[in-house]
C-alpha positions in Angstrom: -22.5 -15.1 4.6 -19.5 -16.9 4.0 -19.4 -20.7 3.9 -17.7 -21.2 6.8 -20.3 -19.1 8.9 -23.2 -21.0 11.0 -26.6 -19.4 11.3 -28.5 -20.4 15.1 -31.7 -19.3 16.5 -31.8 -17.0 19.3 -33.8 -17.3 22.4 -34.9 -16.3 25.4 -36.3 -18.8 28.2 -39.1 -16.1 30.1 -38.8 -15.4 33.6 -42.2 -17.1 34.6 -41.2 -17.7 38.4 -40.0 -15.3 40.8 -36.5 -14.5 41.2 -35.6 -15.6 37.4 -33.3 -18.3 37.8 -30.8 -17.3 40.2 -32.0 -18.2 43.8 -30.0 -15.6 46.0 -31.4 -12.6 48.2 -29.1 -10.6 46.2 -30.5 -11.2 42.4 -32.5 -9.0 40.8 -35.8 -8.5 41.9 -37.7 -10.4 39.5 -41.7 -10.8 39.7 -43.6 -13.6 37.9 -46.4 -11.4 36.7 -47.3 -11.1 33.1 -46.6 -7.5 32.9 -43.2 -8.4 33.3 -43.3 -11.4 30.8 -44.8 -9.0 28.3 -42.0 -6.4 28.5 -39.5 -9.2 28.5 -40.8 -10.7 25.2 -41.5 -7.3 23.5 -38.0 -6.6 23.9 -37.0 -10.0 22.1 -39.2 -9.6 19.4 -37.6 -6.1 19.3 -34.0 -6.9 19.8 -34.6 -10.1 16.8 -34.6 -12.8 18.8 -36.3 -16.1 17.3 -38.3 -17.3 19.8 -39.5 -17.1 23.5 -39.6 -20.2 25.9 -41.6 -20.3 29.2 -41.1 -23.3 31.9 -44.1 -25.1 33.9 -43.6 -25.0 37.3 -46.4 -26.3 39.6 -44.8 -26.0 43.4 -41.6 -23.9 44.3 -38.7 -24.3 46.9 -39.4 -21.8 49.8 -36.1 -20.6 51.1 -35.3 -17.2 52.2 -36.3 -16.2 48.0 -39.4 -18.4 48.0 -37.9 -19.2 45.1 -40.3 -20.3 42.2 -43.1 -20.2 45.1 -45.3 -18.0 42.4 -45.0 -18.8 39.0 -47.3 -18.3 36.0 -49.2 -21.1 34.0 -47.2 -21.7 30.2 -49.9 -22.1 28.4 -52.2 -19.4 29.4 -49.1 -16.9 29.8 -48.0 -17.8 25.9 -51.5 -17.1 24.4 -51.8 -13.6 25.7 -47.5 -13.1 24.4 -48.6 -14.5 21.2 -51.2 -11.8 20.8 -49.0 -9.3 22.2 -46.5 -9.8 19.4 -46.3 -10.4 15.9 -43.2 -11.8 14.8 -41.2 -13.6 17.6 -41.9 -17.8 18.2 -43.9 -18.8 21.0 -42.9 -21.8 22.9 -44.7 -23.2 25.9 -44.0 -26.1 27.9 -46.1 -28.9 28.8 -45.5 -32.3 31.2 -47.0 -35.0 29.8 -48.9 -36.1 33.0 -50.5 -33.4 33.3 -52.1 -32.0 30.8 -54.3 -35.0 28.4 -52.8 -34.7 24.5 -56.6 -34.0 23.2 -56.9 -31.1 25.2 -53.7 -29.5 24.4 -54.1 -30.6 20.9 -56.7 -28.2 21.0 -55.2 -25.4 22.5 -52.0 -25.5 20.5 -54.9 -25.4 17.4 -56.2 -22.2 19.2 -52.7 -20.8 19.2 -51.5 -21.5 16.3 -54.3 -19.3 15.4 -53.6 -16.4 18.3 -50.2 -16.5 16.6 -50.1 -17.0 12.9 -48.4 -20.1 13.2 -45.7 -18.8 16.1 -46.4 -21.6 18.2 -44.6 -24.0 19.4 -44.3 -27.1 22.7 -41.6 -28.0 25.0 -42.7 -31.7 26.2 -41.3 -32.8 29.6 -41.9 -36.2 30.6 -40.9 -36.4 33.7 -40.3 -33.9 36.7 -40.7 -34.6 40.5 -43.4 -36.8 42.6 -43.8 -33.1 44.6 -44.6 -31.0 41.7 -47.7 -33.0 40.5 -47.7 -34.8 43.0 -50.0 -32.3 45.1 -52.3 -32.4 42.5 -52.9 -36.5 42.7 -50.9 -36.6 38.9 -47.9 -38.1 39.4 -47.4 -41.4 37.9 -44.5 -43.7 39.0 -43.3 -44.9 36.0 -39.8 -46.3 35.2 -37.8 -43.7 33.3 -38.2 -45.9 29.9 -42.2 -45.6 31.3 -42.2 -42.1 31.2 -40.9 -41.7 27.5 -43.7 -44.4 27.0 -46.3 -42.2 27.8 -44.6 -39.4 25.9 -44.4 -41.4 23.0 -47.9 -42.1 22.9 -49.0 -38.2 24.0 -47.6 -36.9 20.6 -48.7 -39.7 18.9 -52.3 -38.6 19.7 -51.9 -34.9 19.7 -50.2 -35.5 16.0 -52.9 -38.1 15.1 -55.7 -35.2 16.2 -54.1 -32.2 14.2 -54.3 -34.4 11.2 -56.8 -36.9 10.8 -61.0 -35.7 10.9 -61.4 -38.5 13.7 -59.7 -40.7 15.9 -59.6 -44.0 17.9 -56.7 -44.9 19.6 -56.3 -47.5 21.8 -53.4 -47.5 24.1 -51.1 -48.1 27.3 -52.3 -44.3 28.7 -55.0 -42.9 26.6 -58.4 -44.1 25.4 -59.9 -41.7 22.6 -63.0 -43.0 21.0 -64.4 -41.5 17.4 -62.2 -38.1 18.6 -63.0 -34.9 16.5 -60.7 -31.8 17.3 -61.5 -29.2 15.1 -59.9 -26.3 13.7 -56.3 -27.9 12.9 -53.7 -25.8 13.3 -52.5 -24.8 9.6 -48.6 -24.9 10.8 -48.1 -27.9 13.1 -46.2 -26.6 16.1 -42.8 -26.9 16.2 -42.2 -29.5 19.5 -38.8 -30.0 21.4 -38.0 -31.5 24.4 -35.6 -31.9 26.9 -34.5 -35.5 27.5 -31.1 -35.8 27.4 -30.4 -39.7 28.3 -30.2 -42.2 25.5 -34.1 -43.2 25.7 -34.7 -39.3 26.3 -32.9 -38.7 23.4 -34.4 -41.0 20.7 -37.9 -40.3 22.3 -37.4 -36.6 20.6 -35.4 -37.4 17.6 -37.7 -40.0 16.4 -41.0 -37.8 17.6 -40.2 -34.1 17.9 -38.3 -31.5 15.8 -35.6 -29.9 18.5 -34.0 -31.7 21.7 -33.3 -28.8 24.9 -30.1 -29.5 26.2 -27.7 -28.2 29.1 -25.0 -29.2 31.2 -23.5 -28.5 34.5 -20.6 -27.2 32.9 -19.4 -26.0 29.1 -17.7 -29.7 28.2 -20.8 -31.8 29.7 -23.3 -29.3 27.5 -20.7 -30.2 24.4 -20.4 -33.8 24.7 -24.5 -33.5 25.6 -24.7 -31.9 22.1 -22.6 -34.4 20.0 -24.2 -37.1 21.3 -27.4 -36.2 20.0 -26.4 -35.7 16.8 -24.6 -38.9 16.9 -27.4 -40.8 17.6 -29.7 -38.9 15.4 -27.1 -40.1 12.4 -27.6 -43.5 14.5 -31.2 -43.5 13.5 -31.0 -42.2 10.1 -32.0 -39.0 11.1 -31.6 -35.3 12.1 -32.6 -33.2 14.9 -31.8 -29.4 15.8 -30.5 -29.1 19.0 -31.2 -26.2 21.6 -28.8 -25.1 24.1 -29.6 -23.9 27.5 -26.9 -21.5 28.8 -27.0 -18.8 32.2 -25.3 -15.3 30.8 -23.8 -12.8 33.2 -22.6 -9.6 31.3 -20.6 -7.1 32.6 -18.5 -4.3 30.9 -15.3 -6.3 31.7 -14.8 -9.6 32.5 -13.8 -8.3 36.3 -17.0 -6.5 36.3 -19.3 -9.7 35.5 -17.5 -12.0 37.6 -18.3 -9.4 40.5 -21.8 -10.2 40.1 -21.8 -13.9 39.8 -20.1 -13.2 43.5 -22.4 -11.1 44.7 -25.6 -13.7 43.7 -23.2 -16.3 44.8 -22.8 -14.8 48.8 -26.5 -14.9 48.4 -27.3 -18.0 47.4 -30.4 -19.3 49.0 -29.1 -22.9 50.3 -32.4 -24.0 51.8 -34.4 -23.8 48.6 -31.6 -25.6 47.0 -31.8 -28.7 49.1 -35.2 -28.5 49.4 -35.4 -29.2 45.6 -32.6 -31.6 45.7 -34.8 -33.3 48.3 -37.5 -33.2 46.1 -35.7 -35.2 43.1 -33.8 -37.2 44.8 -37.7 -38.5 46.1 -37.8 -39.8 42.2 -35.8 -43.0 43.1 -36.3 -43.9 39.3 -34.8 -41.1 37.6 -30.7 -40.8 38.4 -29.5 -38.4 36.0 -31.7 -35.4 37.4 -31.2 -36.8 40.9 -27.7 -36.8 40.6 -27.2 -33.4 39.4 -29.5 -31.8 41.7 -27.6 -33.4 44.6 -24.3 -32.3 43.3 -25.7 -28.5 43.2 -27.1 -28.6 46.7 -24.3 -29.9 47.9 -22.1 -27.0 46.7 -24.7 -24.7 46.2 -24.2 -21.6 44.5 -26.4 -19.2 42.8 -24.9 -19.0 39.4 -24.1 -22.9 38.2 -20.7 -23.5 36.9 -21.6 -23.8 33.4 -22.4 -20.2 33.6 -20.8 -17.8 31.0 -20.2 -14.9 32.3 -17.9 -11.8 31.1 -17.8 -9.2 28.9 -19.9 -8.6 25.9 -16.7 -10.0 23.9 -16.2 -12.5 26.7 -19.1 -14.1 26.0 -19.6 -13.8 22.5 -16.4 -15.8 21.6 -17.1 -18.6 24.5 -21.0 -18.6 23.4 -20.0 -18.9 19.4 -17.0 -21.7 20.4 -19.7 -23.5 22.4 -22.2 -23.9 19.4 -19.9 -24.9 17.4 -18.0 -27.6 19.5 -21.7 -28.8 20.3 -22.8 -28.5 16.9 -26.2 -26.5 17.8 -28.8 -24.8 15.7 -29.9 -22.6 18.5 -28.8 -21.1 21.7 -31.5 -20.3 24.4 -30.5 -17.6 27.6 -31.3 -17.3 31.0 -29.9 -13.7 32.3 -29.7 -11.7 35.8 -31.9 -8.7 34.7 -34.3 -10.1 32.0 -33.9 -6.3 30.4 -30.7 -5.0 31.1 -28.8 -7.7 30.4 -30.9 -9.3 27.5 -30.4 -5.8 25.9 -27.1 -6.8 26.1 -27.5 -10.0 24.7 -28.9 -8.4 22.0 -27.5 -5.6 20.9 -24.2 -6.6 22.1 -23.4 -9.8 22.3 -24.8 -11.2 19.0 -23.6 -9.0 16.4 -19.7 -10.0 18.0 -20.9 -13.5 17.8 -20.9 -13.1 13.9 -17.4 -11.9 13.9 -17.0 -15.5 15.1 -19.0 -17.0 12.7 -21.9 -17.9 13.9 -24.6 -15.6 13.1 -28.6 -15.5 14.3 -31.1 -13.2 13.3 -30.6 -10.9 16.3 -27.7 -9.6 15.2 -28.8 -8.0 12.0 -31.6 -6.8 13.6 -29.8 -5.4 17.2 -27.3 -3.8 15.0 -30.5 -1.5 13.6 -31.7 -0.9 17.2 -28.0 0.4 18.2 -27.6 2.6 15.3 -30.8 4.6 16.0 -30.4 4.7 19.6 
C-alpha cells in the first residue's frame, strides 16, 4: 500500500424496517424479518465488509408503504447476527431514554461473549416525542439535556464493565453497590451520531466513532471536517463514520433511471407525517429543520444520494472520504443483495484504484475470481 493510499472500514447499515430506506411504492420489496437480516449480513461478512449497523425504530410513518410500520428490535436482532457470523462487527443501536445503562451494560457483556468481541453500540440521544413517546419514555430535555443524560449513560455503562461495584449518584441514574458480572473482555466499540457542536464533543470526548451524514455531498464534507477539527480542538481524535444512500446501475443512465422510478413513487404522506413528528421536538432544530426541508420536496432518494455506475460511484465515494477525511463509509442500498453485491465486489476494489482501500476489496476481488 502506497503512502498516499487511505484504508476505511466498510459497512453496511441492515434493513431492520420495511421498505429499507427508500419510502416509494416502487422500491424494492424489502421485509423486516430476520431471515432477511441474516442473508443481508452473511453476504457482508462474505463480501469483507467490516461491520454491520442496525437502527432502533420504535413507531413508523404509515403512508401508502407503511413505511418503518414493522421493524425489528437492535439488540435482540444483533445477538442472533452475531452468532450467525464469525468474523464481521456487530453494531446495534440504542436511545439513551430508553433502555437503563446497567441493563445494557449487561447485554453488551453478553454479546461481547455471543460474538468474540464483535460488538459494538450506536448511542442516540435524542429522537422524536412520538417514537418513545407511546411508550411514556420521552423526556423533554433541552438538546444540551439530552447529551447530559448521554454523558452520564456511558459513564455508568463504562463504570459497570470495569469496576467489581458501583455507586453513582447522578442527574438520571441512581445505582447503589451495582455488581454486573461477566465484563465483556473487549469493551464495545461505541459511536454516535450527534452532529451539532454539543453532539459532537459528547462523542469525541466519550465514545470511539461519530455517525455522520448530510443532505447533500458538501454538507456530509464540511460535517466531517468539523469533527475532526474540533476533536484537534480538544486534544483529541475520533474516527468518523459516513452515512451515504448508493444506487448502482451498469451506467450512470441506467442508475439514474432508478432513483426516478423510486422518486415517481415516493410516498409523500409518510414523509410529512415524520416531518410532523420532529418538528413536534420544539427543542431540537437541526433534525427539525432537515426533516421539513425533505417533506417539503419530498423525494425517495435524498439528494445526497450517490448514484451511478460501479466507476461512478467509486471515484465520487473515494473523493468523498477523502475531502471529509473519514475512517469508514457505511451504505444504505435499493436491493440489500443485488446491489450490496455490487458494493462489494464492484465498487470497492475500483475505490483502491483511487486510493482509498477497505478490507472488502481484497476480499470481493476473491469472491469474483471464483465466481
Amino acid at each position: 500500500m502506497s503512502e498516499s493510499e487511505k484504508t476505511i472500514e466498510l459497512g453496511v447499515f441492515i434493513p431492520v424496517g420495511n421498505g429499507g430506506w427508500i419510502p416509494s411504492v416502487n422500491s424494492p420489496d424489502i421485509r423486516s424479518t430476520y431471515g432477511y437480516n441474516r442473508e443481508v449480513t452473511l453476504l457482508a461478512e462474505e463480501l469483507g465488509l467490516d461491520f454491520a449497523l442496525s437502527m432502533a425504530k420504535w413507531r413508523g410513518y404509515g403512508g401508502s408503504t407503511r413505511h418503518w410500520d414493522f421493524t425489528l428490535e437492535s439488540m435482540t436482532t444483533m445477538a442472533g447476527l452475531a452468532e450467525a457470523t464469525s468474523r464481521i462487527g456487530i453494531w446495534a443501536t440504542v436511545h439513551t431514554m430508553v433502555f437503563h445503562p446497567a441493563v445494557v451494560a449487561k447485554m453488551a457483556a453478553t454479546m461481547d461473549q455471543i460474538s468474540g468481541g464483535r460488538f459494538g453500540l450506536n448511542l442516540v440521544a435524542g429522537s422524536n416525542p412520538y417514537d418513545q413517546g407511546q411508550m411514556g419514555l420521552w423526556r423533554d430535555l433541552s438538546h444540551d439535556g439530552r447529551y447530559a443524560l448521554a454523558r452520564e449513560w456511558i459513564t455508568v455503562a463504562r463504570r459497570l464493565w470495569t469496576e467489581e461495584r458501583v455507586d453513582h449518584s447522578g442527574e438520571f441514574f441512581q445505582l447503589t453497590d451495582c455488581v454486573s458480572n461477566p465484563k465483556p473482555v473487549r469493551t464495545p466499540q461505541v459511536i454516535c451520531a450527534g452532529t451539532s457542536d454539543t453532539g459532537f464533543r459528547f462523542t469525541i470526548e466519550n465514545c470511539d466513532g461519530c455517525f455522520i451524514s448530510g443532505n447533500n455531498p458538501q454538507s456530509l464534507v464540511r460535517t466531517g471536517q468539523r469533527a475532526k477539527r474540533i476533536a484537534a480542538e480538544l486534544g483529541r481524535t475520533t474516527k468518523t463514520y459516513g452515512l451515504f444512500t448508493v444506487v448502482p446501475g451498469e451506467t450512470d443512465e441506467a442508475a439514474r433511471a432508478r432513483v426516478d422510478h423510486f422518486n415517481a413513487g415516493v410516498d409523500v404522506e409518510a414523509l410529512r407525517r415524520q416531518a410532523g413528528e420532529y418538528a413536534t421536538d420544539v427543542r431540537e432544530n437541526t433534525m427539525r429543520q432537515r426533516m421539513v426541508q425533505r417533506a417539503e420536496r419530498p423525494t425517495a432518494v435524498g439528494d445526497g444520494a450517490v448514484v451511478g455506475s460501479p466507476e461512478t460511484i467509486a471515484r465520487q465515494l473515494a473523493g468523498l472520504v477523502r475531502d471529509a477525511d473519514l475512517d469508514g463509509v457505511t451504505v444504505i442500498v435499493p436491493d440489500f443483495i443485488d446491489d450490496l453485491r455490487t458494493v462489494g465486489e464492484r465498487v470497492a476494489p475500483l475505490m483502491a484504484g483511487y486510493g482509498v482501500r477497505s478490507r472488502a476489496a481484497g476480499t470481493a476481488a476473491g469472491v469474483g475470481g471464483a465466481a
